[in-house]
C-alpha positions as CSV (number, residue, x, y, z in Angstrom):
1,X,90.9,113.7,66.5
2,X,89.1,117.0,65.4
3,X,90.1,118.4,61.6
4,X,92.8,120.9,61.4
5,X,90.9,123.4,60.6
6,X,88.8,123.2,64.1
7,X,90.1,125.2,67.1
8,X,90.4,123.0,69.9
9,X,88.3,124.4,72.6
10,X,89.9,123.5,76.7
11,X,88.1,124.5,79.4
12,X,89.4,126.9,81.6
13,X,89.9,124.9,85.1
14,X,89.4,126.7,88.1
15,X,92.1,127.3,91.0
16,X,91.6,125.9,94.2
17,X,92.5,127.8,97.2
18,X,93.5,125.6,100.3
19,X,92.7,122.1,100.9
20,X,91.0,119.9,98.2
21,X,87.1,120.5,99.0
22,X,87.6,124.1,99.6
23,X,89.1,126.0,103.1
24,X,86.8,124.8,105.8
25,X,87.8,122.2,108.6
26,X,86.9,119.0,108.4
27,X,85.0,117.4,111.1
28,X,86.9,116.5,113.9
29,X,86.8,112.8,114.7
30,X,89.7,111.5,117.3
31,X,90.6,108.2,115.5
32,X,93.6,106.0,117.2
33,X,94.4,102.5,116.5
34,X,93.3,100.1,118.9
35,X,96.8,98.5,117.8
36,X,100.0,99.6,120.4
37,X,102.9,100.2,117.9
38,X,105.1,97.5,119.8
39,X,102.7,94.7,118.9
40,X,102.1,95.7,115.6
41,X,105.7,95.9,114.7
42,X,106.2,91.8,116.3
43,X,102.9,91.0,114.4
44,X,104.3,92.2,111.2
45,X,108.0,90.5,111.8
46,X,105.7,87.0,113.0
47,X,103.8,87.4,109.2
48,X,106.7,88.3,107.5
49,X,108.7,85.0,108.8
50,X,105.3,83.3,107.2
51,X,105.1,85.4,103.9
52,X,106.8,82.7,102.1
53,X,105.4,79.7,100.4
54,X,108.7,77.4,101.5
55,X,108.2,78.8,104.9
56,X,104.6,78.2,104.9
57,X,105.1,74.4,103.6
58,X,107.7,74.1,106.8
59,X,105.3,75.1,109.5
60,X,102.8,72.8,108.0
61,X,105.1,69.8,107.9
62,X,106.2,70.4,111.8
63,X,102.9,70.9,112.7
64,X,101.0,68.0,111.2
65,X,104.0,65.8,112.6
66,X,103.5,65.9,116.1
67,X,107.1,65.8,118.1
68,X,110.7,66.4,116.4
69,X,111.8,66.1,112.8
70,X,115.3,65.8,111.5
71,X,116.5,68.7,109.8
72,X,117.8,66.0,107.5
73,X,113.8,64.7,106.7
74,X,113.1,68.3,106.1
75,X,115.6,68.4,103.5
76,X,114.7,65.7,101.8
77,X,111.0,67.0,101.6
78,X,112.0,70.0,99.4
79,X,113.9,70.2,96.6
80,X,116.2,73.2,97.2
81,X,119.7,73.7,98.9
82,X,120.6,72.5,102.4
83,X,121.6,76.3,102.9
84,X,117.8,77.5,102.0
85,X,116.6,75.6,104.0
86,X,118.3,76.4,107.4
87,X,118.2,79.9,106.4
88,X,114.3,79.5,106.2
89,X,114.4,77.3,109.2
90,X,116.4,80.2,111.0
91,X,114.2,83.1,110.3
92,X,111.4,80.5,111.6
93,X,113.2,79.9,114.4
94,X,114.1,83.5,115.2
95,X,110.2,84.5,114.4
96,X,109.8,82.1,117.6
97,X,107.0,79.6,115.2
98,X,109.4,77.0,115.4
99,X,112.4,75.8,117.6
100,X,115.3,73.6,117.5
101,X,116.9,70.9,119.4
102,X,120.0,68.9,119.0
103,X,120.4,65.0,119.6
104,X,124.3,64.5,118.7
105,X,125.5,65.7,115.4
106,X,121.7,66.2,114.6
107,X,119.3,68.8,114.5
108,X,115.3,68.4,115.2
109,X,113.1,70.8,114.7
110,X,109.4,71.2,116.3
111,X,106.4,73.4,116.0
112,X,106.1,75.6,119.1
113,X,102.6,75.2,120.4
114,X,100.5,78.9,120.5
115,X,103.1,80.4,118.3
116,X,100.3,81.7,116.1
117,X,98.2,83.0,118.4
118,X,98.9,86.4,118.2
119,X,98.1,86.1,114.5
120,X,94.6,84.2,115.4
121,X,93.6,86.8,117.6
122,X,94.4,89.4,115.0
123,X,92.0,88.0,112.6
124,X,89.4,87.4,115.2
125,X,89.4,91.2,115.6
126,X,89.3,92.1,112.4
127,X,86.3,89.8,111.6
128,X,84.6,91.3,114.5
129,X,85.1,94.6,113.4
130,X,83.8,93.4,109.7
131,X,80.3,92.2,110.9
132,X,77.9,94.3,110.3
133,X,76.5,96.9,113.0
């Protein structure tokens, strides 16, 4: 902090006109994503039915269990509310990652084979495009 008796000296900052850089174009360069906006908008709802942990621990259960599991043995495996866990099993569902059968009163549920490959060929571009040139 500079005494009182001290003038405090500011330096006068100088006004841009136009664009930051000054008023000349910038080089044209056509960019476009490689990415249509219709499969960028069902990748993002696929990864957003995965962006939870609960949801994450459900597709790993129904995928290391090959065949059906009883909604009822999912349950048990996670200690939370029978409604969370058929609303995370819904959103799963509706994402298309998992579906659903019913045997009786019963409901088994069962990974659905190739529903992350959209999501592995994502990441397979991406990694392409972050090796070096």
């Amino acid at each position: 902090m500079a005494p009182p008796d001290e003038a405090i000296r500011v330096k006068p900052r100088k006004r841009r006109v136009g664009k930051v850089g000054g008023d000349s174009a910038c080089y044209l360069l056509t960019v476009h994503p490689s990415m249509r906006a219709e499969e960028a908008t069902d990748l993002a709802s696929l990864l957003h039915a995965l962006a939870d942990p609960t949801r994450l621990q459900m597709v790993s259960l129904l995928a290391e269990h090959p065949g059906e599991v009883c909604v009822c043995d999912i349950t048990g495996s996670f200690a939370l509310d029978q409604s969370t866990i058929s609303h995370h099993l819904r959103l799963l569902r509706e994402a298309g990652v998992i579906e659903c059968v019913r045997h009786g009163v019963w409901a088994y549920y069962f990974f659905h084979a190739g529903a992350l490959e959209p999501i592995k060929q994502l990441l397979k571009r991406l990694e392409r495009l972050e090796m070096p040139r």
